[in-house]
C-alpha positions as CSV (number, residue, x, y, z in Angstrom):
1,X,-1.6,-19.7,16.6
2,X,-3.3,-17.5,14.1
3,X,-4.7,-14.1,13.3
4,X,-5.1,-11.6,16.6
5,X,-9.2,-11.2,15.4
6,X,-9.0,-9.3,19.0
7,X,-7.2,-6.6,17.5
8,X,-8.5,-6.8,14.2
9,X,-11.7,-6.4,15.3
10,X,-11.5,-2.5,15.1
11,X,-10.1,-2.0,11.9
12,X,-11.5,-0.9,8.5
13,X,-11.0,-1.6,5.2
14,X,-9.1,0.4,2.2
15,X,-10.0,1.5,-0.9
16,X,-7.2,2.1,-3.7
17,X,-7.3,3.8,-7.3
18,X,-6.5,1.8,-10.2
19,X,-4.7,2.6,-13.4
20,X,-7.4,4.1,-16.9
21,X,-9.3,1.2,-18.1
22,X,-12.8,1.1,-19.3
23,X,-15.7,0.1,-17.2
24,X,-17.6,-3.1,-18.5
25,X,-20.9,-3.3,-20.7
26,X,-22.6,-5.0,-17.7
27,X,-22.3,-5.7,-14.3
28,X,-19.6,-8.4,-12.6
29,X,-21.7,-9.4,-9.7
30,X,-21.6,-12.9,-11.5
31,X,-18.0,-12.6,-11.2
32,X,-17.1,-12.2,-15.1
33,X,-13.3,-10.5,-15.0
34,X,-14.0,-6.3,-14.9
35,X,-11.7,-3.6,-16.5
36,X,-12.1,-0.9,-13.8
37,X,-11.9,2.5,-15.2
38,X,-9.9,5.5,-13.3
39,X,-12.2,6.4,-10.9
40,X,-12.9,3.2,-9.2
41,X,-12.0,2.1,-5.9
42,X,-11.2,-1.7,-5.0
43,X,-12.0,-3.1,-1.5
44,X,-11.6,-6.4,0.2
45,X,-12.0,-7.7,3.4
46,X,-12.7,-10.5,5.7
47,X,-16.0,-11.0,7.3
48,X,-16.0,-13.6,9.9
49,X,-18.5,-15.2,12.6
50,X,-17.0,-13.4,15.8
51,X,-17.7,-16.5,17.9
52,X,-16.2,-19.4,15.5
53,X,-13.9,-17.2,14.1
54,X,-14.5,-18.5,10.6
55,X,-15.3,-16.5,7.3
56,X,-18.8,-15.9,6.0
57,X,-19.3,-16.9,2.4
58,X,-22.0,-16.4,0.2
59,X,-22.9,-13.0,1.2
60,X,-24.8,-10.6,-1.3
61,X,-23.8,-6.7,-2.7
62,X,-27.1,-5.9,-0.6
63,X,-26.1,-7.2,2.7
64,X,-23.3,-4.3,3.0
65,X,-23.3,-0.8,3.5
66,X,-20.0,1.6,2.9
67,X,-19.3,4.5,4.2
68,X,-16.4,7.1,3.4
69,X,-15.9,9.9,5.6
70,X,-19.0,9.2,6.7
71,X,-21.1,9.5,3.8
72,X,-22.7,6.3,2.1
73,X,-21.3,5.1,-1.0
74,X,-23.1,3.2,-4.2
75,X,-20.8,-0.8,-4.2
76,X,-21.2,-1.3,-7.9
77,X,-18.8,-4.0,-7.8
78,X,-19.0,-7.2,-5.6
79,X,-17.6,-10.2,-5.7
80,X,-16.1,-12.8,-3.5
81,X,-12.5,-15.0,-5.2
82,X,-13.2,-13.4,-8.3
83,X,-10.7,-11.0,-9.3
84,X,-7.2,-12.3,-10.2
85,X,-4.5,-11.4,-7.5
86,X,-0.3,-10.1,-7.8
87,X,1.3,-12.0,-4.7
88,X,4.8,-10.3,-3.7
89,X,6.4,-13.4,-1.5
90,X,8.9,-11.2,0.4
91,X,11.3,-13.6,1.8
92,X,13.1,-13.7,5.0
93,X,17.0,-14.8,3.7
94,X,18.4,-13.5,7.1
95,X,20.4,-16.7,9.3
96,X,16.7,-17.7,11.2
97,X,16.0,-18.8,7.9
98,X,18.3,-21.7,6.5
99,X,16.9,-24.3,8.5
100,X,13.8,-23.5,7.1
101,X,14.6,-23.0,3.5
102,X,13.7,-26.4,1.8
103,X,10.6,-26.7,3.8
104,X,9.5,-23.4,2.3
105,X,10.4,-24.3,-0.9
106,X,8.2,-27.6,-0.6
107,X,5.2,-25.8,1.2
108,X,5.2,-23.0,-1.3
109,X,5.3,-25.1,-4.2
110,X,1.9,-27.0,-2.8
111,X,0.6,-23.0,-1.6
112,X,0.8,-21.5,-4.8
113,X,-1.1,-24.2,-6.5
114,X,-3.8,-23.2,-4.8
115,X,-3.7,-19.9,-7.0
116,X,-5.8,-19.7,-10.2
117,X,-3.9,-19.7,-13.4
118,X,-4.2,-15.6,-14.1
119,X,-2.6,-15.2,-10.6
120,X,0.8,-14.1,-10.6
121,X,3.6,-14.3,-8.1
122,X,6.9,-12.5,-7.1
123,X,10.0,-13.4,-5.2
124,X,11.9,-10.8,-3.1
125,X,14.1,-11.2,-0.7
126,X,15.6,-9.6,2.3
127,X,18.0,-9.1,5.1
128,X,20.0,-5.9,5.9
129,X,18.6,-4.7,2.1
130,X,16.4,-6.3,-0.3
131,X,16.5,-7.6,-3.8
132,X,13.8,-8.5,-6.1
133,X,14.8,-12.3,-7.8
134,X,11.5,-13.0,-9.2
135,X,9.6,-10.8,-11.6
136,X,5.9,-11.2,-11.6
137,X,5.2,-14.6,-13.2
138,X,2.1,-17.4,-13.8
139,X,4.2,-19.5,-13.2
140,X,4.4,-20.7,-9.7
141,X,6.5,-23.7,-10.1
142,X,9.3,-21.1,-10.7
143,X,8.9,-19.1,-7.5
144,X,8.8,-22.3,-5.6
145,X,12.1,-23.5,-7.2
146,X,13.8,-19.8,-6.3
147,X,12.4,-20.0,-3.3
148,X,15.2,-23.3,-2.3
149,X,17.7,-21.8,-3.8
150,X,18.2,-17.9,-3.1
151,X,20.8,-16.9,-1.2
152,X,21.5,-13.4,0.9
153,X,25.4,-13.3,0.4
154,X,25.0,-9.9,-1.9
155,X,22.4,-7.8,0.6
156,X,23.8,-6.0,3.4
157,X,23.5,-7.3,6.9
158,X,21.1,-7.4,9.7
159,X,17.3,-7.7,9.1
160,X,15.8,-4.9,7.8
161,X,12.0,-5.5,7.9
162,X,11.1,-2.3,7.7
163,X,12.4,-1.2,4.6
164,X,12.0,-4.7,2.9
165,X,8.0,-4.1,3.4
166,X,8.5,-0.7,1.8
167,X,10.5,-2.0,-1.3
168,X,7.9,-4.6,-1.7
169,X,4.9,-1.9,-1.3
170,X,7.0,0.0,-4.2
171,X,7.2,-2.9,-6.7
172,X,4.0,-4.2,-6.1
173,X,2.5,-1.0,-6.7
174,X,4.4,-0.1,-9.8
175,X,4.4,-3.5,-11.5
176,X,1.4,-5.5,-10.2
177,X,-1.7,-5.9,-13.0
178,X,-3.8,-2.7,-12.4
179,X,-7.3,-4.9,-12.4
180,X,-5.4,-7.2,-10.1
181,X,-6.1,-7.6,-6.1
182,X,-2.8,-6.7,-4.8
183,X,-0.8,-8.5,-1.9
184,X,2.6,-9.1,0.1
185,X,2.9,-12.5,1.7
186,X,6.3,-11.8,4.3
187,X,7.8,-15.1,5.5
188,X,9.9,-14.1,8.6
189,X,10.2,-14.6,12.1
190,X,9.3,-11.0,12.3
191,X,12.7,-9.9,14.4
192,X,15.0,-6.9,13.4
193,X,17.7,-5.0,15.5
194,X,16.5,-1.5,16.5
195,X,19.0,0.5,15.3
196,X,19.3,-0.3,12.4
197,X,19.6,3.0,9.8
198,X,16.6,2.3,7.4
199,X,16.3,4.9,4.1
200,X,12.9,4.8,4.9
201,X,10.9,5.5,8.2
202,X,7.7,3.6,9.2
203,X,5.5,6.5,8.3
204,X,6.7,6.1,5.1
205,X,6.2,2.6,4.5
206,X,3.1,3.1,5.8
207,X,2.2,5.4,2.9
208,X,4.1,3.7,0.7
209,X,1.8,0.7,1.1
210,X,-1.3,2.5,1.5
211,X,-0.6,3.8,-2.2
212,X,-0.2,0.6,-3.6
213,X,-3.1,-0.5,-2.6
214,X,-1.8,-3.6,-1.5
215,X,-2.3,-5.4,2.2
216,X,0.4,-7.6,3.8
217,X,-0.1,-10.9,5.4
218,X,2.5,-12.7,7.5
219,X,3.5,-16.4,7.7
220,X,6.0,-16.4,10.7
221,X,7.9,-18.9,11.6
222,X,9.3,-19.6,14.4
223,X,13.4,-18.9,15.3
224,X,15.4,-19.2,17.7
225,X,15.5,-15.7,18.0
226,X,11.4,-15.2,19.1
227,X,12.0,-17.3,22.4
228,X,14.0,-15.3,24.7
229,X,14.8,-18.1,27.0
230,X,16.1,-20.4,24.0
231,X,18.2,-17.5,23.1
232,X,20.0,-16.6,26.7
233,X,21.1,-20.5,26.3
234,X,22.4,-20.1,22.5
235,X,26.2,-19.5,22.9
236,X,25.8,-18.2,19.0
237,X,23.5,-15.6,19.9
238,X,25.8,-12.0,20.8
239,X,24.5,-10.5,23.7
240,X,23.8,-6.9,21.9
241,X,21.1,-8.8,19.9
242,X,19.0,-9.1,23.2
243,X,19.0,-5.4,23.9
244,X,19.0,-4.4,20.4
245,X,16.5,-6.9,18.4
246,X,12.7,-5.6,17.8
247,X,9.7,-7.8,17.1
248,X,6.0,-6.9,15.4
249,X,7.4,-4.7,12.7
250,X,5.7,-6.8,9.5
251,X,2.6,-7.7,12.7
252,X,1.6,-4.0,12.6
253,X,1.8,-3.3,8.5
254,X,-0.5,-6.5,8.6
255,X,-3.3,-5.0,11.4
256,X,-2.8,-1.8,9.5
257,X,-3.4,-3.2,6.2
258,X,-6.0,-5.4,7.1
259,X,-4.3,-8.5,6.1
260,X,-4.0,-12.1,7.6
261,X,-1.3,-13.3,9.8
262,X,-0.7,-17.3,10.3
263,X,2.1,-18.4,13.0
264,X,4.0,-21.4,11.7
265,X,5.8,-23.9,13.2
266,X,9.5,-26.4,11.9
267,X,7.2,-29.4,10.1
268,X,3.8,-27.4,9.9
269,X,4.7,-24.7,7.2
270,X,3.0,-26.5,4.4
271,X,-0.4,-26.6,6.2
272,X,-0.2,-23.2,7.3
273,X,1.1,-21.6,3.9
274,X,-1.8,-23.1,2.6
275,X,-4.1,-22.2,5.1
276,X,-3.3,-18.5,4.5
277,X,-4.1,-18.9,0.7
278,X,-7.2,-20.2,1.5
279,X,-7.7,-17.3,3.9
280,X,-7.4,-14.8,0.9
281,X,-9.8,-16.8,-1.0
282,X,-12.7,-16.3,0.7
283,X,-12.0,-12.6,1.0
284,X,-14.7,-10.2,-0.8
285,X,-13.7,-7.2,-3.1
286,X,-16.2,-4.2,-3.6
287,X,-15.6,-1.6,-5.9
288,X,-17.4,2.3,-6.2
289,X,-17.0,5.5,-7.2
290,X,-16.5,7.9,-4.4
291,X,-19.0,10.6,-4.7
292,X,-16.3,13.1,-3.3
293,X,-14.5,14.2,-6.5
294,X,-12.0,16.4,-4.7
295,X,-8.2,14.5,-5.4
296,X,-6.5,16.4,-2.7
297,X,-4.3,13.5,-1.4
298,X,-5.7,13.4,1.8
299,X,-6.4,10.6,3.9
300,X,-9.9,9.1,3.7
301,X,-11.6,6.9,6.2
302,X,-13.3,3.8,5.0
303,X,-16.1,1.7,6.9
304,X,-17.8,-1.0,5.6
305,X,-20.8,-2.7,7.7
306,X,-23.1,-5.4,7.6
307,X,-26.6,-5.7,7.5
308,X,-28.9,-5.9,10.7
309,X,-30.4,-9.1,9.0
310,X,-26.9,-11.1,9.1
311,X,-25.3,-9.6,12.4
312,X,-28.5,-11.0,14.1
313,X,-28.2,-14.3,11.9
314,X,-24.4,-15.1,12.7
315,X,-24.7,-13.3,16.7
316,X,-22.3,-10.7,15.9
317,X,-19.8,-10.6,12.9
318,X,-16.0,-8.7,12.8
319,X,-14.9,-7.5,9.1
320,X,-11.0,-7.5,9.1
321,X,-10.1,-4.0,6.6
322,X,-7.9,-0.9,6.9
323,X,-8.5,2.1,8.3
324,X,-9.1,4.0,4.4
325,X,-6.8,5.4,1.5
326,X,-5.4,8.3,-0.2
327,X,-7.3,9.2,-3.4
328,X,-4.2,10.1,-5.3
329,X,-2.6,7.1,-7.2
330,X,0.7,6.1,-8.6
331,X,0.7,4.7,-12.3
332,X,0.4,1.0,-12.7
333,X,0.9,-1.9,-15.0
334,X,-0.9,-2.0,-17.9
């Protein structure tokens, strides 16, 4: 089962500020690497064929039109799997995991190939708290090896989802490359109890993520614990966790984010890890400068269409993006 397009069919993309740097001497529409100077705004999105449900490549800077607020903005960057990208793997250490854990370990080791050299990865992982074990790296052969052999005996217990998306947000935010497309891959089964206290609320997280400009996809695989029936006949399984356990929580930072989410079966991780990578490579990225030069922190609405000319070619077309951004930014990685 893969992405709800249903759902992400009303969404919009985001825009985020990146650190000073200065702009190139010419365009990157040929997909040379860019410095991006203070000022400029990175997109990205999907665009897919509504009926087949498959991306759209080869698309040109003229077959788009973005909007903010409303008001049409000049792209003066395009590009489509150009621009290097920080991956946060935020890992899922809780019990669903275990039986899980060398499968990951082999299907992220054949994933993160798939990555171009100047991409670099992270490892965090989570349960009742979360804990960062990998520092961003080039070299993905080292995440995949953590990746078999973390354990969760030092975080706290439970599954706090919520505030493991927020700590991930944080770092990613803070430490990613600043000319870097920015993302948080969460491997979980997606479940947490409902009352458990969190320092930070979903509102927050929400911001949080926002900020960082980052998006959040989800590869979940599936527990025990996200078939009620096989639960009710698990002896193991206390009876509070029934009333108490909540589902969706990294679902809805992906629809909000615009991100990708892949379900993944015991045996089919592999495929499916790598099917997500692929799904971020056909991605585009935009860049511009918005012509509202106010930086009053407030929320900005982002919408990015397609022209006439290819929604008539393809019989309708969906573009999978947030909803906008906040113009004020944290300082990044140099």
């Amino acid at each position: 089962m893969g992405f709800d397009y249903r759902k992400a069919f009303s969404l919009f993309f985001v825009v985020f500020s990146l650190a000073p740097s200065a702009l190139p001497q010419k365009g990157n529409e040929g997909g040379e690497a860019i410095k991006l100077r203070t000022d400029l705004n990175l997109l990205e999105a999907d665009v897919l064929n509504k009926s087949s449900v498959t991306a759209i490549e080869g698309l040109k800077k003229e077959d788009f039109m973005l909007y903010e607020d409303g008001v049409k903005q000049v792209i003066t960057h395009f590009s489509q799997n150009k621009l290097p990208v920080s991956v946060v793997i935020l890992l899922d250490v809780s019990g669903s995991v275990w039986p899980y854990i060398q499968e990951l370990r082999e299907a992220a080791l054949s994933a993160l190939q798939q990555l171009k050299a100047e991409d670099e990865v992270a490892l965090m992982v989570f349960a009742g708290s979360a804990r960062l074990v990998q520092h961003f790296t080039k070299d993905k052969h080292q995440v995949a090896r953590l990746i078999g052999a973390v354990g969760g005996s030092d975080l706290e217990g439970g599954t706090n989802t919520n505030e493991a998306v927020y700590q991930a947000a944080a770092y990613l935010g803070g430490a990613s490359n600043s000319d870097n497309r920015r993302i948080i891959i969460a491997i979980t089964d997606d479940i947490s109890p409902r009352k458990l206290p969190t320092p930070h609320t979903e509102a927050e997280t929400v911001r949080e993520l926002l900020e960082s400009g980052g998006i959040v996809c989800g590869l979940f695989f599936d527990s025990i614990y996200r078939n009620r029936q096989d639960v009710l006949q698990n002896p193991q399984v206390p009876a509070a966790f029934l009333i108490n356990a909540a589902s969706g929580i990294v679902k809805a930072h992906v629809e909000r984010s615009g991100g990708v989410s892949i379900e993944a079966k015991k045996g089919s991780l592999s495929t499916k890890f790598s099917e997500l990578i692929q799904r971020l490579r056909t991605r585009y990225s935009f860049g511009y400068v918005s012509s509202n030069e106010k930086r009053d922190g407030k929320f900005r609405t982002i919408k990015l269409k397609i022209s006439p000319e290819i929604e008539k070619r393809e019989k309708g077309v969906a573009i999978i993006i947030r909803k906008g951004y906040y113009p004020q930014s944290k300082r990044r990685r140099s």
